[in-house]
N, C-alpha and C positions, 0 to 999 in steps of 0.2 A: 535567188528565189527559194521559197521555204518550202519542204518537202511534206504536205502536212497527210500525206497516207502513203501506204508503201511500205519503203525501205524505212526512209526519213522517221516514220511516226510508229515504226514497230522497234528502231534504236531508239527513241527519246522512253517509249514504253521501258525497253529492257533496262534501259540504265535506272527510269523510276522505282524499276521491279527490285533491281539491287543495292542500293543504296540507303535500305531500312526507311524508317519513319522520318521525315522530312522535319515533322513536326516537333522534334523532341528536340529539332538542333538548334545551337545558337545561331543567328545571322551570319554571325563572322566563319564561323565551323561550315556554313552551307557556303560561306561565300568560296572557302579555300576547297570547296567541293564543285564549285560552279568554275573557277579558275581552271583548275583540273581538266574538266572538259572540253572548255573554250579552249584550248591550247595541244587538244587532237590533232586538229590539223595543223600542220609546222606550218605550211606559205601563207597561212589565214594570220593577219594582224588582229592579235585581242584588245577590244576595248572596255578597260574595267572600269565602271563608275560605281563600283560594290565599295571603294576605298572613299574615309574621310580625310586622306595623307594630302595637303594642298600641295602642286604643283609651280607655287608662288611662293617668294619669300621676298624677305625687307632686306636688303642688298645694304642701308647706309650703317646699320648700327652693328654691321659683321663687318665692314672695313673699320668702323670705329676701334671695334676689338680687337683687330690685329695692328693698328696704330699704337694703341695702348699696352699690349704686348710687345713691340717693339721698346716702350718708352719701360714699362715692368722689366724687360731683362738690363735694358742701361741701367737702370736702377740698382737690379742685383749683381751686375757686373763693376760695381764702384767698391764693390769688397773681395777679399781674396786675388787680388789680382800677382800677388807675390808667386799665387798657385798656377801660375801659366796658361792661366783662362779655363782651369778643368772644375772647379766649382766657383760658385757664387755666394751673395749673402740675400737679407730680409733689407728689403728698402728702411731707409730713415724716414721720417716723418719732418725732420730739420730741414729747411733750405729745399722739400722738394717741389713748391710752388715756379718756386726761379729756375729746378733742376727745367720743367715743366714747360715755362714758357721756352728755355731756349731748345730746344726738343721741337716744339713747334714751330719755331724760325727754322731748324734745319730739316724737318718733314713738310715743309708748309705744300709742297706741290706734289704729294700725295695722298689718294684717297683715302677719305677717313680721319685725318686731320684736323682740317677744318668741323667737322661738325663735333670730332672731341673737346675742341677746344670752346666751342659754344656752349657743350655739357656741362663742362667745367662750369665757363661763365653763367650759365644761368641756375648752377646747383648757388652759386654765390652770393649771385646779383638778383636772382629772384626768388628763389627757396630758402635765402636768408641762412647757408649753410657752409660750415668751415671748405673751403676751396683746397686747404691744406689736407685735413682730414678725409673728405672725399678722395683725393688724389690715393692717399696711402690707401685708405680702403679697398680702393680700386687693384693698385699697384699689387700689394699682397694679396687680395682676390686672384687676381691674373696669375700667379706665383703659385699659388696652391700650397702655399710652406706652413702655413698655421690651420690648424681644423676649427671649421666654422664655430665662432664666437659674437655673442652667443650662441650654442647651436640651432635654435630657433631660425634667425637668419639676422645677416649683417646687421649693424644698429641703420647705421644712414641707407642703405639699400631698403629696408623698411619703409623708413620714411618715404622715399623715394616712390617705390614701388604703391606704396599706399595712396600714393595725391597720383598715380597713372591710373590705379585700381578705383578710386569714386569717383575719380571724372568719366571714365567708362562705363560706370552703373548708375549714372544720374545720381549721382550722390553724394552732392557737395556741400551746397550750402543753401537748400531747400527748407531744409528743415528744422532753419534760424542757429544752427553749429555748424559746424564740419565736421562728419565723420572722420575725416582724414585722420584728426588726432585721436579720435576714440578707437578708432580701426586697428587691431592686433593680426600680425599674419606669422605665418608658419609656411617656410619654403620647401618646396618637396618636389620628389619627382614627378611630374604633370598631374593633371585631373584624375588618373588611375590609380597611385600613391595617392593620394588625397583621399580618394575614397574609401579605398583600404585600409589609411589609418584612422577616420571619421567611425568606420562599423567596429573595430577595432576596439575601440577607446570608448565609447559610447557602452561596448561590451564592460568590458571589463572595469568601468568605471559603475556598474549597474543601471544603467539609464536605461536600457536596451536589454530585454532579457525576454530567455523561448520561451516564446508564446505572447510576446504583448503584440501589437497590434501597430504597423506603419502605415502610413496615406502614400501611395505613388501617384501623380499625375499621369496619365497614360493617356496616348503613346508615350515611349521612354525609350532613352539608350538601354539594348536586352542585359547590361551587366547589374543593372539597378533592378530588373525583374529577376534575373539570377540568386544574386548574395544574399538577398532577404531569406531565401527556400535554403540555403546550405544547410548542412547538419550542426555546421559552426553555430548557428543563428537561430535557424525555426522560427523566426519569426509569421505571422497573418497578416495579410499584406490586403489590403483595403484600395480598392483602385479611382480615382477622382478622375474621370474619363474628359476629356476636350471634345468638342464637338464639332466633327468635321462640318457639319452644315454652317455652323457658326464661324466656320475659319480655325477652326482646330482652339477657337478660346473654351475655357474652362465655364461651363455654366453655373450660376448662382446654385442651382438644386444640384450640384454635385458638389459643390463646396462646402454644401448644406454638413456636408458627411464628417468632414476635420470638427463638428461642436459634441463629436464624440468625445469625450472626454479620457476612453480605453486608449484612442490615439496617440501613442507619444511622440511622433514623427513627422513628416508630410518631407519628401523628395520629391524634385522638379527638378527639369531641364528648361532653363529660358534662355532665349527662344530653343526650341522642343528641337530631338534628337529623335524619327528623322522628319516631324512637321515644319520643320526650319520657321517655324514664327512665336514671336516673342506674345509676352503675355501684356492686352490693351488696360489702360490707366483705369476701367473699369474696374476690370477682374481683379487689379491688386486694390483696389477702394475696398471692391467686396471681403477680400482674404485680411486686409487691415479690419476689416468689421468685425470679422466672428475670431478675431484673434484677440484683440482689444477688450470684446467686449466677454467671451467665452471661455478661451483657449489661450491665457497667455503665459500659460504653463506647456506651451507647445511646441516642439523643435521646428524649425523647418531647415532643409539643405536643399541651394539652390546652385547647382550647376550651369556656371551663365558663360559657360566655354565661346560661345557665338553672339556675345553681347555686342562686339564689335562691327558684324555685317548689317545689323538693325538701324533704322533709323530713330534718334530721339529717344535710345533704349532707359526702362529704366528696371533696375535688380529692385525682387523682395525686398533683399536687403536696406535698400533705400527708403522700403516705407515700412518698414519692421525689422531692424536694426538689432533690437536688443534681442528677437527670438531668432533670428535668423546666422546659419555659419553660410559662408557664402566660398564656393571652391570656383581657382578659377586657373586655365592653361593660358600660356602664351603660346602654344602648340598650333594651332591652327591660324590665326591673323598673323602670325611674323612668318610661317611657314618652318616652325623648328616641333615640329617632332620629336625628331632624331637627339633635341637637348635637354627633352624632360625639364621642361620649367611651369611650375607652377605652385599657388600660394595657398593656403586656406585663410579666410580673415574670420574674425569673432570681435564684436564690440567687447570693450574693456567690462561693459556691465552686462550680462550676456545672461541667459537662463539657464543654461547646462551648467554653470558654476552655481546657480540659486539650488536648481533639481538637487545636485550633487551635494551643498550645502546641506538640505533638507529629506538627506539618505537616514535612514533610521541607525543607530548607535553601533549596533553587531557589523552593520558590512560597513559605515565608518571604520571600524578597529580593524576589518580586512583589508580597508584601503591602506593604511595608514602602514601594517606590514607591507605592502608590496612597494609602497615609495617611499618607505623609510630610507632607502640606501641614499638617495636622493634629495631629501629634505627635512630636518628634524620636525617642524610642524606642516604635515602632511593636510593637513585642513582647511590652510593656508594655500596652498597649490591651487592653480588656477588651472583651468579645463584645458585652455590651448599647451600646458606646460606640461599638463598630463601626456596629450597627444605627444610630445617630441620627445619624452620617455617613453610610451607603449612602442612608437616607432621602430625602438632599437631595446624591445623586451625591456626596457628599464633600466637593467643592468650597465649595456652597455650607451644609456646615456649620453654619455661626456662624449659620445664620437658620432652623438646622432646630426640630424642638420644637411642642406643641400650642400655639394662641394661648392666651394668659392668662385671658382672659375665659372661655374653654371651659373651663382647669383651674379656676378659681375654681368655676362653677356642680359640677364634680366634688366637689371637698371639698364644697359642700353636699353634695350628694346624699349624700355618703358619712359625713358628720358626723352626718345626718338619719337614718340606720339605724343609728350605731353608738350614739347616744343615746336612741333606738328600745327600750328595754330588755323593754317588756314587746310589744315585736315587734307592733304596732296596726296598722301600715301592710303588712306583709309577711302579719299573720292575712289582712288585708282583701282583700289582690289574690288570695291563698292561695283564696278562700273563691269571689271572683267567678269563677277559673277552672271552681272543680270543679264549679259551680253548672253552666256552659257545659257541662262535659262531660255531667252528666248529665241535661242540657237537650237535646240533640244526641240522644243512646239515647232517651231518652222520647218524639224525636218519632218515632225509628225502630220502637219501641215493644219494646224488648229492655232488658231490664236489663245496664248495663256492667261490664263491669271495675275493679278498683279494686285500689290497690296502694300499700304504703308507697314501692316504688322512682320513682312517677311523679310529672314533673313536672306535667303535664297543662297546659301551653302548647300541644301539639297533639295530635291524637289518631290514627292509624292505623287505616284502616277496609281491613281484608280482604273486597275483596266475597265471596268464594267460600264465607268463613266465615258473614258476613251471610246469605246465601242460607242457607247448612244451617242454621241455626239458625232461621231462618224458616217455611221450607219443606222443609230433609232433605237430606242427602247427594246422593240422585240429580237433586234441581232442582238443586242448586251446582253439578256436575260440567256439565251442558249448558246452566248459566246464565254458567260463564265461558269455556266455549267459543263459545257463539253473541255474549256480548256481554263481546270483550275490553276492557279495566280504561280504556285510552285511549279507545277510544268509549263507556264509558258516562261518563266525565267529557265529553267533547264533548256529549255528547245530555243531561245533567244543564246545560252551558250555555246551548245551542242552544232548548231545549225549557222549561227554567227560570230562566235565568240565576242558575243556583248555582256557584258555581268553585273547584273543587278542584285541589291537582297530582297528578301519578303517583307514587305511588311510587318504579317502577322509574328515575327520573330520580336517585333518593337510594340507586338501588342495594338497593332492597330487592327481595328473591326474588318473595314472593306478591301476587298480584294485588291491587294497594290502592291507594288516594288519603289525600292526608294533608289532614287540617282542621286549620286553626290557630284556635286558642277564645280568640285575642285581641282580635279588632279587630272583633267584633260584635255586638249586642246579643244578650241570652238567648233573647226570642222569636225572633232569628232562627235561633238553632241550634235551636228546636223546626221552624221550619220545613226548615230545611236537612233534617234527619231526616226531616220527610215527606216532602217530595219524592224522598229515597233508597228509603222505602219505597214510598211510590208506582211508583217507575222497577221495582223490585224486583217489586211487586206486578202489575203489569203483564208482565212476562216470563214470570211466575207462570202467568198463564189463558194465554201465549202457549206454554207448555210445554205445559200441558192441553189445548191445542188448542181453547182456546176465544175464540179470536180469529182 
């Protein structure tokens, strides 16, 4: 039961009293501030849904890996062997097809195996690609003995990774090509690398310079309303807000705002970080409109981390291709985090290369020293090849690039869904989220929302709404007056160790906390839900005046 006057509500006071301005902190900064709390009481079990870290992971293409780890050191164990087994060599590329199949007769009845050997076969028999050469790729990948070459990322992992990456974004063969073969990527440490080196290079290539002017979608993940405001950056940040009434889509007379032309930019999270819903075939008809016809001298970066939980998603990218770089993690749907995997793609004909082409002479001749070490005609260099030089200051170049072993475990992942046909793995995680969400309402005791636009990776809770729907208009109105959105996530800590973020940290308007329905078991979002109704129910008698 929650203590809401007394003891109970003159601690959530004190602690609000010390802990400075709530409002200046990032999400993640209040979250490990809200953890803190909830973890006063030792024998109280904390439930954190403040965290995006999934509690799921794809179990067949990590046995796959250490299958082919096994088959990678027989490899390097066919050399040196005069040295008494204390080192090895660099697999051959000769005869390792045949090394391969018998490798597989003699692992055949362990996990991981069988679906290597299907890899294999459909990198062959349906990607129409060297079976030989895959293998070595692989083999030495695993090995870690050569530094990524190209450093961009593997040649075949590329490929690879690319026909996983447009079947994912609806964006195949819609648009009378395939992007597949136009699609350029650059592998990097997850979504956070990616973005870092996008402001980066956009920097110091002059595209992006203090004072011009970017579009953010908002709501937004808080590190995209962060890095604009650095001192690095200074950029003015121009906000294209979504509309919660509308379902969190992005209205026409907001979009209205990118036929700025001061605009060099527009960032987006699809489906949105933390509105967890993807953006309707509308909205991107609209944003093809005033790009096409207005603005197609206009970057866009679309972070579509959560394309996967969507149903029928489809990326910018898909329908503005040439303006669009598109970042994307395997972090979240395979459950690797912990492996920093992830891509940036850029069409081969792409606008930041036209921008950059049509830099005026003087900071031409400035670029041209900074990658000279690099490339004799500097003018020549393509924008993705810029990025995997700024990556590693330039200089160090020749050592830039994802380690091997991290692209390899990628092509799994990405070979694992695209042979996935009848989509087994994607129903399942599909199935365990929305179970979560309407696990969370059930404990709150309201029937939810549901929608084809959601991802339901996380969920957005307007108290104010919560309260009317429970109790009516007039308790909402003096239920988020007397208890602002930041202290009832602190007293939801303090009092239950449940841990949410703000909202307003993501830039969202109405009073709310976001739940992420990744990283904790079912019954615990029944309880998370009662204890929100509990807090709720309690303010309830405290408005009646029966407390």
């Amino acid at each position: 039961m929650f203590n809401v006057s007394g003891e109970g509500e003159a601690q959530v006071e004190e602690i609000l009293k010390n802990i400075g301005n709530l409002e200046e902190l990032s999400p993640f900064e209040f979250k490990e501030l809200l953890i803190k709390l909830a973890r006063r009481k030792s024998e109280r079990m904390m439930l954190n849904a403040g965290r995006g870290n999934p509690n799921f992971l794809a179990l067949t293409p990590r046995y796959a890996y250490l299958q082919l780890g096994k088959f990678a050191l027989s490899e390097a164990e066919r050399h040196f062997g005069y040295m008494g087994g204390l080192i090895g060599g660099h697999s051959d590329r000769e005869g390792i097809e045949a090394r391969f199949e018998i490798f597989v007769r003699n692992h055949w009845n362990e996990r991981g195996t069988a679906f290597l050997n299907s890899a294999v076969s459909y990198v062959r028999d349906y990607l129409g690609l060297s079976a030989g050469d895959f293998l070595h790729e692989m083999v030495q990948g695993y090995l870690g003995c050569d530094y990524p070459s190209p450093p961009r990322m593997l040649p075949l992992a590329e490929k690879i990774v690319a026909r996983y990456l447009m079947k994912e974004m609806g964006a195949g063969y819609d648009l009378g090509y395939s992007l597949v073969d136009e699609t350029q990527l650059f592998a990097v440490e997850g979504g956070t690398a990616a973005m870092a080196y996008l402001f980066e290079s956009l920097k110091a290539n002059r595209i992006l310079n203090e004072g011009d002017k970017i579009a953010l979608a908002v709501p937004i993940f808080s590190p995209y309303l962060e890095i604009p405001r650095l001192d690095t950056y200074r950029l003015e940040v121009i906000e294209v807000r979504a509309d919660e009434e509308r379902g969190y889509q992005i209205p026409r007379e907001e979009l209205e705002k990118l036929r700025d032309p001061e605009i060099k930019a527009f960032f987006l999270v699809n489906p949105g970080n933390p509105t967890s819903v993807k953006l309707e075939e509308g909205t991107l008809e609209d944003l093809r409109e005033i790009v096409e016809k207005d603005r197609n001298d206009m970057i866009i970066i679309t972070d579509d981390v959560y394309a996967t939980f969507a149903e029928d998603f489809r990326s910018v990218y898909s329908v503005l291709p040439h303006n669009t770089i598109l970042v994307y993690s395997f972090s979240k749907y395979f459950g690797a985090t912990g492996w920093r995997l992830g891509v940036i793609a850029l069409h081969r004909d792409n606008v930041v290369d036209r921008l950059i082409a049509s830099l005026p002479e003087e900071v031409q001749e400035i670029l041209e020293k900074r990658y000279a070490p690099i490339t004799p005609d500097v003018r020549e260099l393509k924008f993705i090849d810029r990025l995997v030089a700024d990556s590693r200051n330039v200089a160090l170049r020749h050592t830039a690039g994802l380690s091997t072993p991290q692209q390899v475990q990628m092509v799994l992942f990405a070979l694992y869904a695209l042979m996935d046909e009848e989509e087994r793995y994607k129903k399942t995680v599909k199935h365990v989220l929305r179970r979560r969400y309407r696990a969370l309402y059930r404990g709150i005791g309201i029937e939810p929302e549901e929608s084809p636009s959601y991802a339901y990776y996380y969920t957005l809770l307007d108290t104010e709404k919560l309260a009317e729907r429970l109790y009516g208009k007039e308790f909402a109105e003096w239920f988020v007056r007397t208890l602002p959105v930041e202290e009832f996530i602190v007293r939801l800590a303090v009092e239950a160790g449940v841990v949410l973020l703000p909202g307003k940290g993501f830039d969202v308007v109405h009073p709310s906390a976001r739940v992420s329905l990744a990283n904790l078991r079912e019954i615990d979002y029944i309880k998370i839900g009662k204890t929100i109704r509990r807090l709720i129910d309690e303010y309830y008698k405290k408005f009646r005046g029966e407390v």
